[in-house]
C-alpha positions in Angstrom: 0.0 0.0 0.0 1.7 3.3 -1.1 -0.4 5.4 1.4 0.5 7.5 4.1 -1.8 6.5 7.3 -1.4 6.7 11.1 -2.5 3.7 13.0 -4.2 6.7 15.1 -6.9 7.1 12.8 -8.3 3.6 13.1 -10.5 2.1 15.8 -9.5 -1.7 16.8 -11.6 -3.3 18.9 -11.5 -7.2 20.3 -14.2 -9.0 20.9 -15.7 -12.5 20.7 -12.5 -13.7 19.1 -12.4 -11.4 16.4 -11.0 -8.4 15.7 -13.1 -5.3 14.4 -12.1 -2.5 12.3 -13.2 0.8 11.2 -11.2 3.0 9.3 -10.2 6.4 8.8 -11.9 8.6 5.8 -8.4 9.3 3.9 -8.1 5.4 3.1 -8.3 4.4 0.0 -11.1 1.6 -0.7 -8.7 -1.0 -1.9 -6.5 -0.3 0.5 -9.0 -0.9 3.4 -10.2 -4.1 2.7 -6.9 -5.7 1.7 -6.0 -4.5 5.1 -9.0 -7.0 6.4 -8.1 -9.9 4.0 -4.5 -9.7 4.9 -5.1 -9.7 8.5 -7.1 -12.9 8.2 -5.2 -14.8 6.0 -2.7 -13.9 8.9 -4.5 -15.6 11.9 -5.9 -12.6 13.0 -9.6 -13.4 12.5 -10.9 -9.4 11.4 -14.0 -7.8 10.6 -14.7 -4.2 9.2 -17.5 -1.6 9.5 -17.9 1.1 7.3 -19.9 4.1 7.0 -20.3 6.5 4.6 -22.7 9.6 3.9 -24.9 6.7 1.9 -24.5 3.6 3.6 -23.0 1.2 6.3 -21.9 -2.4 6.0 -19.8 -4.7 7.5 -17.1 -6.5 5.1 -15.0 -9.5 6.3 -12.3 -12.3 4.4 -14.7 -15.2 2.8 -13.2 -18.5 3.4 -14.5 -20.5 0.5 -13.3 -17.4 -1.9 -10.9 -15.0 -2.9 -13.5 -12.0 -1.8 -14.7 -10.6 0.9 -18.2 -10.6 1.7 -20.2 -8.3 3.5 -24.0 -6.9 4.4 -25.0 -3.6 4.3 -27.5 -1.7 7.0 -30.7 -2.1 4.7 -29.8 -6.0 4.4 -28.0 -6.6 1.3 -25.7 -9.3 1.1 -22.4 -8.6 -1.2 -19.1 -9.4 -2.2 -15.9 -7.6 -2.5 -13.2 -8.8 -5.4 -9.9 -7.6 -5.0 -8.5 -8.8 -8.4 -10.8 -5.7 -9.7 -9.3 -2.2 -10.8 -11.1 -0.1 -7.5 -8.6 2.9 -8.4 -11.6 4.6 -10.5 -14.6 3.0 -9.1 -15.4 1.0 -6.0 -18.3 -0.8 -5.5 -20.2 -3.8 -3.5 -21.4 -6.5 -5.6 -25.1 -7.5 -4.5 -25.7 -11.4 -4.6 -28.9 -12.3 -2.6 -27.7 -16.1 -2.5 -24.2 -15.0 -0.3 -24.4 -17.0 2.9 -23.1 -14.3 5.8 -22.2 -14.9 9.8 -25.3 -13.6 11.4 -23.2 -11.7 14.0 -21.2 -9.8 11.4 -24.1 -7.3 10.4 -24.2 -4.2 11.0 -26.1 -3.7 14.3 -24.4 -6.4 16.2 -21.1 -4.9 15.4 -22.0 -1.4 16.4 -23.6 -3.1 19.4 -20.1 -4.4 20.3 -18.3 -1.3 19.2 -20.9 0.7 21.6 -20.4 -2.1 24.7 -16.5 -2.4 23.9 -16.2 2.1 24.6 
């Protein structure tokens, strides 16, 4: 990742054997979720909330895939390729059919973020 980024500027918090994340505004998109998948893929079992001026979802590493997969505050289930160009565009593919962990959505993990404070 080529950008510049304090450590400051993220929350971290642990709970229930996993580790969850939300980022600063001034990282990039791609940058973000590799962040999540890398983590993962290094033992560190990670999950990250994001919200923006038009949504919030939560996105973590899919073990039966290359992507990451996520929900979104309204309920829509999505994945997250990384082998796409995201420098122009970024975007959550929908897919109705994605199976998610039931205590990766949204309220639940601002429910822990809230109890963790």
């Amino acid at each position: 990742m080529n950008e510049n980024l304090d450590l400051n500027d993220f929350h971290f918090a642990t709970t229930n054997q996993k580790t969850i994340i939300q980022p600063p505004t001034s990282i990039s998109f791609y940058s973000f979720h590799f962040l999540i998948q890398w983590l993962t893929l290094n033992k560190i079992p990670t999950v990250g909330i994001v919200e923006t001026g038009r949504t919030v979802y939560t996105a973590y590493n899919d073990s039966d895939s290359e992507n990451l997969i996520g929900q979104a505050n309204k309920g829509k289930k999505f994945f997250i390729s990384l082998m796409e160009d995201h420098s122009s565009r970024q975007f959550l593919r929908i897919n109705r059919e994605i199976k998610t962990i039931d205590e990766y959505d949204v309220f639940t993990l601002k429910s822990s973020l809230a109890h963790s404070r």
